[in-house]
C-alpha positions in Angstrom: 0.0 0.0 0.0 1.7 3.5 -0.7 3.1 5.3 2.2 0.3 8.4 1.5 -2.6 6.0 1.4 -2.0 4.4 4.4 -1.6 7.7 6.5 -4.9 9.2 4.9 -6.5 6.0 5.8 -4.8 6.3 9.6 -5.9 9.6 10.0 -9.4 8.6 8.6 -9.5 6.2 11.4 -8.2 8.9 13.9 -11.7 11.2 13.0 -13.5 8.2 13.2 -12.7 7.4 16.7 -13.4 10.7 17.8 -17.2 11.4 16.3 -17.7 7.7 18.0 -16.0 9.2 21.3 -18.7 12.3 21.1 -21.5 9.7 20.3 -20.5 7.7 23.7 -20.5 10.9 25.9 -23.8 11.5 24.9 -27.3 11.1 26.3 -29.6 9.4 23.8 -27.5 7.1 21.5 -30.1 6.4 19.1 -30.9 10.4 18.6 -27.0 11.3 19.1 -26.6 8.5 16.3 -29.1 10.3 13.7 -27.5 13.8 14.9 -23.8 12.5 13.4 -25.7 11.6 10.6 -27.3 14.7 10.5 -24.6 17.0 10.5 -22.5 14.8 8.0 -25.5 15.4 5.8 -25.3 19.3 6.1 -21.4 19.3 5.8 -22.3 17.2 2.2 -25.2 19.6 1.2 -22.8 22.6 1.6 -20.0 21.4 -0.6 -22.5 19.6 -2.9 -22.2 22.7 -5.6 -18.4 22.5 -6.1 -18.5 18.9 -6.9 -19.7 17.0 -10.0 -22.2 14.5 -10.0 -21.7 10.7 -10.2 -21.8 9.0 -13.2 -25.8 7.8 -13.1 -24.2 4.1 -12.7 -23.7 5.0 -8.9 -27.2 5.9 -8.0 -28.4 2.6 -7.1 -25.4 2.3 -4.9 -25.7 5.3 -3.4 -30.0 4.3 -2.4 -28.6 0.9 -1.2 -25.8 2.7 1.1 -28.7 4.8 2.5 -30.7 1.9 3.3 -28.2 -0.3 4.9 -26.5 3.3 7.0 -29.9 2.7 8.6 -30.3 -0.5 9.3 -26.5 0.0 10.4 -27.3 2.7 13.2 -30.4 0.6 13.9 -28.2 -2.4 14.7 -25.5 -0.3 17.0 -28.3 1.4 19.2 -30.1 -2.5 19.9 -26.8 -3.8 20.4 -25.7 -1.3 22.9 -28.8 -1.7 24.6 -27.7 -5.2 24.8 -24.3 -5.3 25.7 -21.7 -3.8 26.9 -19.5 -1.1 24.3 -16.3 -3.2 24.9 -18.0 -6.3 23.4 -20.0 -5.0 20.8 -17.6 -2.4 19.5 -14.7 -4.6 18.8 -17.2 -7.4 17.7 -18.7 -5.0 15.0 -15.1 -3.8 14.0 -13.4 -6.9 13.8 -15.6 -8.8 11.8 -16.1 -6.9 9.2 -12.7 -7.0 7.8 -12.6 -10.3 8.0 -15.9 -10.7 6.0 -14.4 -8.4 3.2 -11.0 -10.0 2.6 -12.6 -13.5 2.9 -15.0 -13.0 0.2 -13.5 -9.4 -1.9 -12.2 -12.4 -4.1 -15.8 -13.2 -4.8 -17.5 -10.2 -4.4 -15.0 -7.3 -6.5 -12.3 -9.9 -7.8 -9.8 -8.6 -5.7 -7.4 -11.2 -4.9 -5.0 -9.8 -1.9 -1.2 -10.8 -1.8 0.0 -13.3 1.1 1.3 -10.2 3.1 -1.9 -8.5 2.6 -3.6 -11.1 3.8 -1.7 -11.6 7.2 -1.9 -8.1 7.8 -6.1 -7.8 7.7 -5.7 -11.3 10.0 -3.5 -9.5 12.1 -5.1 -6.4 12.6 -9.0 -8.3 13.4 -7.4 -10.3 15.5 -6.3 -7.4 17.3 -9.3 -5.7 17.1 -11.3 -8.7 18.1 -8.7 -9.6 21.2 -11.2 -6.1 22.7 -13.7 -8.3 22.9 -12.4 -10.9 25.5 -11.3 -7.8 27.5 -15.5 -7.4 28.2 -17.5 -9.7 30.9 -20.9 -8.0 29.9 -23.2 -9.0 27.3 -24.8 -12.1 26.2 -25.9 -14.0 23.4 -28.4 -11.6 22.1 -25.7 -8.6 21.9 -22.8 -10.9 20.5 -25.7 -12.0 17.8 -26.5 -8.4 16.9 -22.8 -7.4 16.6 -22.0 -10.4 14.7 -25.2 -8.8 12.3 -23.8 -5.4 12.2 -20.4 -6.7 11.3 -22.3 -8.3 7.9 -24.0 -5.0 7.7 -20.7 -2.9 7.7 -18.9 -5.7 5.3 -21.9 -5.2 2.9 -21.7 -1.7 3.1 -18.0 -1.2 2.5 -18.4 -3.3 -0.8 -21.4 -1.3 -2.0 -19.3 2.2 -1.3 -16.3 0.8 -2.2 -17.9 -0.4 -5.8 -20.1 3.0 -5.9 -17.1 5.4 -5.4 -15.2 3.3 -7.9 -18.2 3.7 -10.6 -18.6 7.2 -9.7 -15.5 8.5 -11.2 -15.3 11.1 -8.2 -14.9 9.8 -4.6 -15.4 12.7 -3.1 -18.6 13.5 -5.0 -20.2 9.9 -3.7 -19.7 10.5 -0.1 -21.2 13.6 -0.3 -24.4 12.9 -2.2 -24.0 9.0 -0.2 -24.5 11.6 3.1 -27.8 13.0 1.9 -30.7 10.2 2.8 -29.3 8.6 5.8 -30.8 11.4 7.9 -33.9 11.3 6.4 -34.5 7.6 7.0 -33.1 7.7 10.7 -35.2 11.1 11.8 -38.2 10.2 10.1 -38.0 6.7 11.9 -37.3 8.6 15.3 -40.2 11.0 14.2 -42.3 8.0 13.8 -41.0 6.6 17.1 -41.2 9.3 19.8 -42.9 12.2 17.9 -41.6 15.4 16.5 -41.3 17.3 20.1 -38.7 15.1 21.8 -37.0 14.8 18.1 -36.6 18.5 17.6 -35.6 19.4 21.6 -32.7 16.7 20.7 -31.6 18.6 17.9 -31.8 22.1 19.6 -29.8 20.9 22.4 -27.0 19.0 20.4 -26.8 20.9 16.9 -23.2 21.8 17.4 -21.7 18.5 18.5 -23.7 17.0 16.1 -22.4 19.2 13.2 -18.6 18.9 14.8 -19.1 14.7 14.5 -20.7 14.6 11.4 -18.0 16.7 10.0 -15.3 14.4 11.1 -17.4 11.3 10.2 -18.0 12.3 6.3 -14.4 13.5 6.2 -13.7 9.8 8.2 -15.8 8.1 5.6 -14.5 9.8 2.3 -10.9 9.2 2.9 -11.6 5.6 3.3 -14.0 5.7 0.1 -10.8 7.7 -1.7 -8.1 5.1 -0.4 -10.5 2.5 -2.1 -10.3 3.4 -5.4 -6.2 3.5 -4.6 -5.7 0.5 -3.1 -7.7 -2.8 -2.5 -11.3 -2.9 -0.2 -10.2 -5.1 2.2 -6.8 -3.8 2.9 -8.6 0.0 3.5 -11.1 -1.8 5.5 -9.1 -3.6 7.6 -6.8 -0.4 8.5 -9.5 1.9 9.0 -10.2 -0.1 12.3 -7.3 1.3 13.3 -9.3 3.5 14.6 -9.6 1.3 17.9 -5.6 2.6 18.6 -7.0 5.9 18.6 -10.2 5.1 20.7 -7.1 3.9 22.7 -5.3 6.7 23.4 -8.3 9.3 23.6 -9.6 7.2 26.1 -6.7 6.5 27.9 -5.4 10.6 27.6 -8.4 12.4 27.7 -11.6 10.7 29.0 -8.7 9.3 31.3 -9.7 5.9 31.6 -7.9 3.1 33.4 -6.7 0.4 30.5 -6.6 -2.9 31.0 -3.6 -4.9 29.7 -5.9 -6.6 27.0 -6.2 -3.0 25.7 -2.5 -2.7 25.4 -2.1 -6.2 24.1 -4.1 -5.4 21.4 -3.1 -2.0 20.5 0.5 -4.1 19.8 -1.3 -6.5 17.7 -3.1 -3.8 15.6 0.3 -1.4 15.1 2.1 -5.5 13.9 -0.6 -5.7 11.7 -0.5 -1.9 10.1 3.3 -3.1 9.7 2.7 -5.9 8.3 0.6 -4.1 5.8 2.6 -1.5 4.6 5.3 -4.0 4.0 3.3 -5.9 1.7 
């Protein structure tokens, strides 16, 4: 992987682990959820006019990305519910690399080198190693991660294939940014009715606007690096972003980490070695 690709795709992973930080300090992950979206939908409207539009070929990917971003932030909300975040998150994380290099053969006939290969093992197993760190949660949550991991897998390839189709990466993930917050505020809308909706929104505009900027900018690196390098070996290092989750928790949020923390943090950097080298 070249050198620039891999630190856009590290930095990428770096954003991502910060919206996801300001999603965990909030109240109301479901509504917090739809406010990232939200504000990663009005950072894509604004730019929207100095971009070009996709070749018409990446329409239907961009309405099945909107449909299955739902379903996604569906899926995180029940499995927090039922579990604890340092079971599900890893779960979610480190699965769905593993889906995409197993099958990107299949799937995008994208057949990754030996080296490649052991890197995404390395790095999932890393991620994954998270998971053993949690007592809390049982079968249901380890069941809905496990679902959210296909989810995310199925995702990347349809982004990955759209942005590709597109001719302009940066052009997908902003128009890809538009619907999600439709779907998830109408559902909420649906749900709770509009007063408890909108108070959400008045109270938590701002961080909403701050994480959705850093999640579109997150997600359009990673859809840039794919049409650079192969899906899986993007997918695999964006969960990188679990070092970072690291080291903001561990820094900031100061957070006592347990040595299964550190173990895998090692893992993961072996694995973003092992990468680069292939």
């Amino acid at each position: 992987m070249p050198l620039d690709v891999l630190f856009l795709v590290l930095f990428a992973a770096a954003l991502h682990a910060t919206w996801n930080a300001l999603v965990k300090a909030g109240t109301d992950k479901s509504l917090d959820s739809a406010m990232v979206s939200l504000g990663a939908g009005v950072v894509g409207l604004c730019f929207l006019p100095f971009v070009p539009l996709p070749a018409p070929a990446a329409f239907p990917f961009l309405l099945a990305s909107a449909f299955l971003q739902f379903v996604y932030f569906q899926l995180v909300a029940a499995a927090y519910r039922a579990g604890d975040i340092g079971l599900v998150y890893p779960l979610m994380r480190g699965t769905a690399p593993l889906i995409v290099a197993m099958t990107s053969g299949l799937v995008l006939g994208e057949h990754l080198s030996g080296a490649a290969m052991a890197g995404v093992l390395v790095i999932s197993a890393g991620v994954l190693t998270l998971a053993f760190e949690s007592r809390h949660g049982g079968r249901q949550a380890f069941l809905l991660a496990l679902a959210n991991g296909m989810v995310i897998a199925t995702y990347t390839f349809v982004d990955g294939a759209g942005a590709r189709i597109s001719g302009n990466a940066v052009s997908y993930t902003l128009w890809m940014s538009l619907l999600p917050p439709v779907l998830l505020f109408s559902w909420a809308v649906a749900r709770r009715g509009a007063a408890p909706v909108w108070g959400h929104v008045r109270r938590t505009w701002r961080r909403g606007l701050f994480a959705g900027a850093g999640s579109i900018a997150s997600y359009g690196l990673a859809l840039w690096a794919m049409t650079k390098a192969p899906v899986a070996t993007v997918a695999a290092l964006r969960e990188t972003a679990i070092l970072f989750a690291l080291l903001i928790s561990v820094l900031i949020l100061k957070e006592k980490a347990s040595p299964w923390r550190y173990a895998a943090a090692t893992v993961i950097a072996a694995g973003v070695l092992v990468l680069k080298l292939g």
